[in-house]
C-alpha positions as CSV (number, residue, x, y, z in Angstrom):
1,X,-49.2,-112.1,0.3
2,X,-46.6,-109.9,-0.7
3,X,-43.7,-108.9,1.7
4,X,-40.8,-106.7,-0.5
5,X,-40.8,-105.5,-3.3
6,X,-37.3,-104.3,-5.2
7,X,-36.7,-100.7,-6.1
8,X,-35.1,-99.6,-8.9
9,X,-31.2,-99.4,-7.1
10,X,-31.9,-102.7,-5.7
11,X,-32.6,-102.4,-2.6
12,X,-35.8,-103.7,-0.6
13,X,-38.9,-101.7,0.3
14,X,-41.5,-103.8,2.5
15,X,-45.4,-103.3,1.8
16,X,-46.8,-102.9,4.3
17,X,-50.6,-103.3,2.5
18,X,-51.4,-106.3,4.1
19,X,-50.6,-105.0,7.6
20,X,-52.3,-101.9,7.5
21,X,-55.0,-104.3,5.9
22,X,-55.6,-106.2,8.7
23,X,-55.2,-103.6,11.2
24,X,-58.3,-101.7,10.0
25,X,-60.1,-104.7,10.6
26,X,-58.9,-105.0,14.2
27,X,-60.0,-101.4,14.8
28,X,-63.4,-101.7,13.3
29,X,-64.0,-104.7,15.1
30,X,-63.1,-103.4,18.4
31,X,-65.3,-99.9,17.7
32,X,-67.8,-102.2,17.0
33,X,-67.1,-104.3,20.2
34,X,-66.9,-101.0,22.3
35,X,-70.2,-99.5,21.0
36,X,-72.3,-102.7,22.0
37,X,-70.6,-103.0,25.1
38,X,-72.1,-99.2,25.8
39,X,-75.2,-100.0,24.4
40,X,-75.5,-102.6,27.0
41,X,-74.5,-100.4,29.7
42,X,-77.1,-97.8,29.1
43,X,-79.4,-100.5,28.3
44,X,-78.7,-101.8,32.1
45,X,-78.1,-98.7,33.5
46,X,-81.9,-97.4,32.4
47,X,-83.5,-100.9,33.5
């Protein structure tokens, strides 16, 4: 995992890759997580 990289006048530029990497996953996950629990709403809601 990369953190900085140099620029050219030497100073330090963070990536941010990694973090923006893992915080599409969190957001999938959690549309994933937020469409089953609606699903099972309607499910019990119609039962």
């Amino acid at each position: 995992m990369e953190l900085y990289k140099r620029t050219p006048d030497g100073s330090i530029a963070f990536t941010l890759t990694e973090l923006e990497d893992a915080a599409a996953g969190v957001e999938e996950r959690r549309s994933r997580e937020s469409a089953a629990a609606w699903k099972r709403k309607n499910r019990r809601d119609a039962g």
